[in-house]
BAFI-3210 file (N, C-alpha, C; in Angstrom, 3 decimals, decimal comma, padded with zeros to 6 digits):
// residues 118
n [1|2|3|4|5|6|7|8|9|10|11|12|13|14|15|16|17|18|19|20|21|22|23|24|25|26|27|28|29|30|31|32|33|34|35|36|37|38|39|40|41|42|43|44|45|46|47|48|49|50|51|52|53|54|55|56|57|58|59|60|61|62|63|64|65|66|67|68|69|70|71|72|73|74|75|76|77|78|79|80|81|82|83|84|85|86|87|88|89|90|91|92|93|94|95|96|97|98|99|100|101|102|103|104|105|106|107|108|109|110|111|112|113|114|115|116|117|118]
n.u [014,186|011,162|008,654|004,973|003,382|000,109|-002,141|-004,194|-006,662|-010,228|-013,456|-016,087|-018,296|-020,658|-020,340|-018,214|-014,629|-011,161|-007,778|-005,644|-002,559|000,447|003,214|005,809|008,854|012,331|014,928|015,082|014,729|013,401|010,142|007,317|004,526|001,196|-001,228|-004,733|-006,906|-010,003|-011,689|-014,916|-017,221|-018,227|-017,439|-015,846|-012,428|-011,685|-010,718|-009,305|-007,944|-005,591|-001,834|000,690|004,459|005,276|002,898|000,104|-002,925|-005,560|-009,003|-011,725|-015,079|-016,461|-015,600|-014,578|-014,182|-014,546|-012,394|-008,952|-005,517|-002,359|000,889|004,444|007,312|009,887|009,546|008,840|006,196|002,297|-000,978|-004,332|-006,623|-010,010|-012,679|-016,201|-017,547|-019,011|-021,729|-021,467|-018,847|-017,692|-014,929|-012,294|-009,496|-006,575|-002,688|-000,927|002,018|004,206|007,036|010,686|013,028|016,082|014,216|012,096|008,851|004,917|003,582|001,717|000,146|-001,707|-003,699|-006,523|-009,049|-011,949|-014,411|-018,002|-020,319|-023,914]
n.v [022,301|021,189|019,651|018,982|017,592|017,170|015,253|014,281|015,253|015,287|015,988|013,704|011,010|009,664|006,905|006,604|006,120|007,281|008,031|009,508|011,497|012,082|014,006|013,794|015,548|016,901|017,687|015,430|013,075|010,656|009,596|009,215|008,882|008,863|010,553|011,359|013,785|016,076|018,468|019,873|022,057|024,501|022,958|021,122|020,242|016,651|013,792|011,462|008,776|006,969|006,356|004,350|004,345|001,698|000,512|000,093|000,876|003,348|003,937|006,290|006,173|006,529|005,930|003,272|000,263|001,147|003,226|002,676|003,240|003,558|003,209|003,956|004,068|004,573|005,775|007,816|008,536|008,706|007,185|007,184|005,364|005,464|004,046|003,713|006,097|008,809|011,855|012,690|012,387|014,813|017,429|019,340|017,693|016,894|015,944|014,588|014,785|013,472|014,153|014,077|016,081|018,727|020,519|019,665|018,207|018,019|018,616|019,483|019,211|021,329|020,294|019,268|019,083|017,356|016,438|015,076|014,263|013,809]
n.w [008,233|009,464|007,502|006,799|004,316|003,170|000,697|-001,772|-001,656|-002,645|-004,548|-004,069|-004,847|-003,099|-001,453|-002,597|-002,795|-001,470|-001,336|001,231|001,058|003,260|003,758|005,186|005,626|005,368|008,449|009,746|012,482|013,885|013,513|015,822|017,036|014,365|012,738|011,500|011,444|011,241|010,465|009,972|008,595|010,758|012,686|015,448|015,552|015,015|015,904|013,491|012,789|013,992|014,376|015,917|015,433|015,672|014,260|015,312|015,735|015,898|015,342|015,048|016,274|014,235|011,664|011,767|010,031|007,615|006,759|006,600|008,541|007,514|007,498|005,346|007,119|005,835|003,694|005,156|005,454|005,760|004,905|004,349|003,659|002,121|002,318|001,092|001,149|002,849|003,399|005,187|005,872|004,732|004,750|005,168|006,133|008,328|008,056|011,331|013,051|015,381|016,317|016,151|015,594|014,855|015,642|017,986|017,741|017,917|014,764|012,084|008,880|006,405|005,329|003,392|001,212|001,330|-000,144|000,021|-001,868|-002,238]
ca.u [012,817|010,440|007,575|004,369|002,460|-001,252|-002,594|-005,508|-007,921|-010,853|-015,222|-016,332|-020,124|-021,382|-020,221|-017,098|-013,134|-010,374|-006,660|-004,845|-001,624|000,634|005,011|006,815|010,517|013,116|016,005|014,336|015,659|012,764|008,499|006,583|002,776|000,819|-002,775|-005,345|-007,421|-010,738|-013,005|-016,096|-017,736|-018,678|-017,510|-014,520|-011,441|-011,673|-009,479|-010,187|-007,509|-003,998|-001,010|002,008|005,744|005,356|001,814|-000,448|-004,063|-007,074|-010,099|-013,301|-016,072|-017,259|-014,989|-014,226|-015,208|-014,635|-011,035|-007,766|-004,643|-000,977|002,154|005,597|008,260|010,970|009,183|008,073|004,924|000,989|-002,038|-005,891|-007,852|-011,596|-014,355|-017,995|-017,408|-020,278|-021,912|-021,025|-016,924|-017,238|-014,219|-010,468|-008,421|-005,057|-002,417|-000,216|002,791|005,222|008,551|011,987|013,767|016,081|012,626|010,789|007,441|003,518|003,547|000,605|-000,011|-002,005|-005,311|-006,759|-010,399|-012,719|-016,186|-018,761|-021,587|-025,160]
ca.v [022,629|020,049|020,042|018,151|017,953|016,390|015,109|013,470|015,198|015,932|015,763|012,214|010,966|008,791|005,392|006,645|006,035|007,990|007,665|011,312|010,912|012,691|012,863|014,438|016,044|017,694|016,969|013,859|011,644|010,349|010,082|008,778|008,692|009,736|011,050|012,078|014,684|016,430|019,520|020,468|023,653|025,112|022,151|021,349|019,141|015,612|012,447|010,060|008,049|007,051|005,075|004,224|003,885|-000,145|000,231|-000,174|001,578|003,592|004,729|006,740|004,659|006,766|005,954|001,958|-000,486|002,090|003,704|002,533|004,082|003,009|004,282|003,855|004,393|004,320|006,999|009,216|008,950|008,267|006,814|007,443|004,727|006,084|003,593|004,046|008,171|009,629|013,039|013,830|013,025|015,674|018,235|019,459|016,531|017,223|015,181|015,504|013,952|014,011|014,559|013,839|016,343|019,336|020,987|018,154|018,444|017,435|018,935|020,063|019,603|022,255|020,081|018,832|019,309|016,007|016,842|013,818|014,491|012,889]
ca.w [008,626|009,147|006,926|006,424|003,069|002,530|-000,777|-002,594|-001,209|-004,187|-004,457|-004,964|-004,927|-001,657|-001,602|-003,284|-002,309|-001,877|-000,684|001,320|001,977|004,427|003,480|006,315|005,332|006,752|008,641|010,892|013,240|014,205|013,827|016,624|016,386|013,564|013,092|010,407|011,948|010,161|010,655|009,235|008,636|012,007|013,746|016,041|014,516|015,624|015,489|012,642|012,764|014,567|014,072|016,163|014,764|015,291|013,419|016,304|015,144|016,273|014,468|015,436|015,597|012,486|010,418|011,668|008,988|006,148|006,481|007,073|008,098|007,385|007,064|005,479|007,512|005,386|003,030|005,970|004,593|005,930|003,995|004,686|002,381|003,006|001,206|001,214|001,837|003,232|002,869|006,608|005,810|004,460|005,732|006,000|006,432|008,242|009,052|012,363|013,600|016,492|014,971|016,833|014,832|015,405|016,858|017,913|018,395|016,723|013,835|011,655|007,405|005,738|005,255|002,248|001,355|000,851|-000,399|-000,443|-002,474|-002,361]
c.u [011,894|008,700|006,212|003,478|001,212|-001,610|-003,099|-007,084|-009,045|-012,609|-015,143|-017,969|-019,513|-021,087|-018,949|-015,751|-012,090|-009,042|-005,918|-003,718|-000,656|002,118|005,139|008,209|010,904|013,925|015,313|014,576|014,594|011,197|007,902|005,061|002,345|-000,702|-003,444|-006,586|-008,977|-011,314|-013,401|-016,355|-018,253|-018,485|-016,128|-013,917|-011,472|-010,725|-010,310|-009,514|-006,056|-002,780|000,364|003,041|005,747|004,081|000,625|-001,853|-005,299|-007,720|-011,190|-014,311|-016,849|-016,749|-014,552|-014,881|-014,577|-013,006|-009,905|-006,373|-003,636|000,089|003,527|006,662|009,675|011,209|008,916|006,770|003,675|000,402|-003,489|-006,519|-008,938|-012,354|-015,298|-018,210|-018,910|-020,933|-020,652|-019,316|-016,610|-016,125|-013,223|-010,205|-007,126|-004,338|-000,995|000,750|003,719|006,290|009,845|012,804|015,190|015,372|012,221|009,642|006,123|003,498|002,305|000,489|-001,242|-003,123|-005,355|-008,284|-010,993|-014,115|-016,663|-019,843|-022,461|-025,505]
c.v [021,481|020,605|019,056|018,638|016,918|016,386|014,414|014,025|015,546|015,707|014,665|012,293|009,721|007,513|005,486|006,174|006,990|007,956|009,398|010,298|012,121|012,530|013,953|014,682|016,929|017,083|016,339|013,017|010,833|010,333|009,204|008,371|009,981|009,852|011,590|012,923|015,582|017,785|019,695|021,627|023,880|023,842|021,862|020,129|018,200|014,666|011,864|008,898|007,649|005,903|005,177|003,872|002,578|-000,277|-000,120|000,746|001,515|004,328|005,468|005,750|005,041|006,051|003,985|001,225|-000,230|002,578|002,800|003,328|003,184|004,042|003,484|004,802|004,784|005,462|008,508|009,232|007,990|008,037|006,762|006,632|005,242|005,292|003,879|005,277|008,196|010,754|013,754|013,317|013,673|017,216|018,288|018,214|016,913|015,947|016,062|014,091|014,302|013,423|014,790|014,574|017,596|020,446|020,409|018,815|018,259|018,756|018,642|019,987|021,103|021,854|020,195|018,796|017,796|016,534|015,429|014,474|013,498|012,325]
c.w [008,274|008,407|006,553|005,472|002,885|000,933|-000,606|-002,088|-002,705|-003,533|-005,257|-004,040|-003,868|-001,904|-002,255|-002,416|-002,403|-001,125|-000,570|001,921|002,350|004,224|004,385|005,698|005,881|007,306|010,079|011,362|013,051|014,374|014,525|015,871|015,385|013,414|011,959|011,635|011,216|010,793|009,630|009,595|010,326|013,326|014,586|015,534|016,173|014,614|014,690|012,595|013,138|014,746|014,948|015,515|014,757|014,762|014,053|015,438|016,347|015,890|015,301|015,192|014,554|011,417|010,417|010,575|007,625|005,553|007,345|006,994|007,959|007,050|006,376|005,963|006,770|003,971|004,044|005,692|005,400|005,214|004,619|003,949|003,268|001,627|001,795|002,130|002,031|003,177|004,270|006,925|005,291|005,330|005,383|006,594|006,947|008,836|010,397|012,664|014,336|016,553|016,185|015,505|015,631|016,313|016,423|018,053|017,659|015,977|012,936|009,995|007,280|005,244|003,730|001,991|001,096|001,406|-000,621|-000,920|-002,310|-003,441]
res [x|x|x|x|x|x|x|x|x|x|x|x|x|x|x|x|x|x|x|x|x|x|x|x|x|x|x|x|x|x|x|x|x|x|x|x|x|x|x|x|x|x|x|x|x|x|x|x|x|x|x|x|x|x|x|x|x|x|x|x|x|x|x|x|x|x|x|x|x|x|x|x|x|x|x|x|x|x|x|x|x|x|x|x|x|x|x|x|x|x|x|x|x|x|x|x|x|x|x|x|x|x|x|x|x|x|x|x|x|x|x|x|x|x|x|x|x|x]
***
């Protein structure tokens, strides 16, 4: 059973940093593209950030500048650096990835909270 787990999410003050990261397991041939994802309170989940298996990248233009994603392959594993947080990144963080396994298919973590304070 394939499974994805988020971490690091926590409340940090405005201008702060913070690294989520994203391990995929399970029996896995294969992970394609990967994705950090967010919603806010009453708002609809948007892309923040996306990475192809050869490392290819694309950000929101909120977040360009500020976050980077990456991944190791070789861990299964995604990375979110986020400097100079803002109030309004504030949100549910998930990540998602589309998983060549015995059931393939994009796959969903369980979201991680990241509060920015003023």
């Amino acid at each position: 059973q394939v499974q994805l787990v988020e971490s690091g999410g926590a409340l940090v003050q405005d201008g702060g940093s913070l690294r989520l990261s994203c391990a995929a397991s399970g029996s896995i041939f294969r992970i394609n593209d990967m994705g950090w994802y967010r919603q806010a309170p009453g708002k609809q989940r948007e892309s923040v950030a996306t990475i192809t298996s050869g490392g290819s990248t694309n950000y929101a233009d909120s977040v360009k500048g500020r976050f980077t994603i990456s991944r190791d392959n070789t861990k299964n594993t995604m990375y979110l650096q986020m400097n100079s947080l803002k109030p309004e990144d504030t949100a549910v963080y998930y990540c998602a990835a589309d998983i060549i396994a015995s059931v393939s298919g994009r796959y969903w973590g369980q979201g991680t909270q990241v509060t920015v304070s003023s």
